[in-house]
N, C-alpha and C positions, 0 to 999 in steps of 0.2 A: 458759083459752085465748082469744085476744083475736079479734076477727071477722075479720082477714084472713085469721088461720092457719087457722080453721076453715072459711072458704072457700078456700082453697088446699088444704087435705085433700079436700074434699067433691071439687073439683073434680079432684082425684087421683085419686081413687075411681072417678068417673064413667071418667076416661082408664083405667084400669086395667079396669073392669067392658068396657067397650068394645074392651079387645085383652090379652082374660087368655091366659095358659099356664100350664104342667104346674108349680109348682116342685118335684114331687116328681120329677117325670121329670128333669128338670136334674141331679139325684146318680144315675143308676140307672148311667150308665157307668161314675162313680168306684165305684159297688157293684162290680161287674165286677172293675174293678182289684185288690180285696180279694180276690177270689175264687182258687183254684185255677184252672188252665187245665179240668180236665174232676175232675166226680165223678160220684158213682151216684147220689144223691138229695137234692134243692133244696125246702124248704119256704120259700112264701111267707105272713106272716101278714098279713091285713087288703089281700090281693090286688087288689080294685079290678077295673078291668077291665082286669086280666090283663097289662099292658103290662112290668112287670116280670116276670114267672112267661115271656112269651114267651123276654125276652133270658135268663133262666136257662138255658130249652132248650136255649142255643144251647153249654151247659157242661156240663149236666146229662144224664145218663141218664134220670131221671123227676124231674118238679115237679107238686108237687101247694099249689094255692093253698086258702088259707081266707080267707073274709069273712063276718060276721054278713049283709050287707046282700045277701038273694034276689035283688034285682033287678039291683045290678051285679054281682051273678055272673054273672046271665042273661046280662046285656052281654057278661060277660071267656066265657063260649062262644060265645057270638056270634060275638065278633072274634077269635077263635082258629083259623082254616082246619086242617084237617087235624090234628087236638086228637090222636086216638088214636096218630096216626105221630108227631108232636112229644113223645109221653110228657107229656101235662098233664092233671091233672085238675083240675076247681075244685070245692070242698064250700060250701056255706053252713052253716056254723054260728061257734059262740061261739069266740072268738081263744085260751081258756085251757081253756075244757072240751074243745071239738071239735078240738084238735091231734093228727091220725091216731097211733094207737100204736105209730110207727117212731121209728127214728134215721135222722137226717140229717146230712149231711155239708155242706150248708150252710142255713141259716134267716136269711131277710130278714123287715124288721119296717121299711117305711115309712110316716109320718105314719101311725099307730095304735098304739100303745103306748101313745101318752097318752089314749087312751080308756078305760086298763084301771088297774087298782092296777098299780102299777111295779114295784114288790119283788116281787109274785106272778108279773108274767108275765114278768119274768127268770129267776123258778127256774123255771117251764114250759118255757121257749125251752133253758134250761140241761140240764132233763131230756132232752129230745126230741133235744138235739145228742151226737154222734158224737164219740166219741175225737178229737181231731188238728181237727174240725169249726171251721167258722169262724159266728159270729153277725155280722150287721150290723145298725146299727139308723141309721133317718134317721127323726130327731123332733123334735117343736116344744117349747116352752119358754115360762116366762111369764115377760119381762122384768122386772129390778128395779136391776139394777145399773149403774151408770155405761158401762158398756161393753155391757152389753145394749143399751138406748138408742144409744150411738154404732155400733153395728154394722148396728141398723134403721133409723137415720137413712140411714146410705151405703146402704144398701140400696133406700130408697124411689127416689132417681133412675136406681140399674140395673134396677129392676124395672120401673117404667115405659118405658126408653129397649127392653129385651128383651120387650118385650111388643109394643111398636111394630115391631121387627127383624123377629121371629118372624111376622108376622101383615102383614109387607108392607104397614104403613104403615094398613092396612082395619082397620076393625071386623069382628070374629070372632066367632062364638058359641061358648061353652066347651068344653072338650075332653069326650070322655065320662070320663076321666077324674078330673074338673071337677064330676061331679053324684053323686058319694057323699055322702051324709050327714057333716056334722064338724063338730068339739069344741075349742071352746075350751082350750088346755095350763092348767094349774093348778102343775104344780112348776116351779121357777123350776132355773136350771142346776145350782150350788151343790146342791141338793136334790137332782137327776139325782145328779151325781159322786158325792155320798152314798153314796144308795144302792145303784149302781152297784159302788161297790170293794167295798159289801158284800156283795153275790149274786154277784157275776161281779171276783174279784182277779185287777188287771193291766187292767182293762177300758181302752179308750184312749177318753175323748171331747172332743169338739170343736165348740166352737161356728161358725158356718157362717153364708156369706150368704143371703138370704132367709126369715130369720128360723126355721131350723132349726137342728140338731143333730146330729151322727154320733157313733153305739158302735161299735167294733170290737172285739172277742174271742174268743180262739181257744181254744179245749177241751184244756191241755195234756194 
């Protein structure tokens, strides 16, 4: 990397640390879209504080969120007003052990699946889904291919220019969504689709701007 590029990154960074936002938030409407109009029960895995599991309520009869991480649980009841009337509960524990012993009729899985072995917590999400049930999944990836790279290139100037938009030109301090713990992705796409048609055949995914991924698959 030659020293201008490197200070042009740095100096990215710096612009970017100074007017972050959600990228996971950015998919949760097109989650939505995948969704039925109304079911009986929404698990969220790897919850966060709660910003997704709210807009599920707004589908669902009961959601119950899971995250490993105590503290932004504590967050996601926190930010949750009137939790017991919304039908939400949020658990702390493990994303593959602690997934309550129901069916659901729909299971989201943003930015945390790739925390986890992948083939295993596809057959978990696959157990735990409902006849007819829909999965989503919105997750990261590790670039390697030509088109990886050109997709995070065009990305870097909407990411910064939406971050500047969102945040009214100021410097912002990050969302609470923003201070979960998180993990570098390790399988590369190619590796995802893999595995993918093999736990879950018919699976749809998609590579996506700001350097994620979407699964869709329905439990015929």
């Amino acid at each position: 990397m030659t020293a201008p590029t490197h200070r042009i990154l740095r100096a990215l960074d710096r612009f970017n640390a100074a007017h972050p936002w959600d990228h996971n938030a950015h998919y949760h409407r097109w989650i939505l879209r995948q969704l039925p109009a109304r079911c009986a029960r929404a698990l969220d895995i790897g919850s966060g504080s709660g910003d997704l599991a709210r807009l599920l309520a707004t589908r669902a009869e009961a959601v119950h969120g899971v995250d490993a991480d105590p503290e932004i649980t504590a967050k996601a009841r926190h930010l949750t007003p009137d939790i017991g009337h919304l039908g939400i509960t949020f658990t702390t524990a493990d994303a593959l052990t602690g997934i309550p012993a129901a069916s659901y009729d729909v299971i989201t899985c943003v930015a945390t699946v790739h925390h986890l072995p992948f083939a295993e917590a596809l057959a978990a999400f696959r157990r735990r889904l409902a006849p007819g049930g829909t999965l989503v999944v919105v997750g990261l990836y590790r670039a390697r291919t030509a088109t990886d790279h050109l997709l995070n290139l065009a990305a870097a100037p909407l990411n910064a220019a939406t971050g500047w938009l969102k945040n009214g030109g100021r410097p912002a301090p990050r969302p609470v969504s923003m201070t979960a713990r998180t993990h570098p992705a390790e399988l590369s796409f190619a590796d995802l689709v893999r595995e993918a048609q093999h736990a879950l055949p018919g699976a749809r995914l998609r590579r996506r701007l700001f350097w994620r991924y979407t699964l869709v698959w329905r439990h015929g």
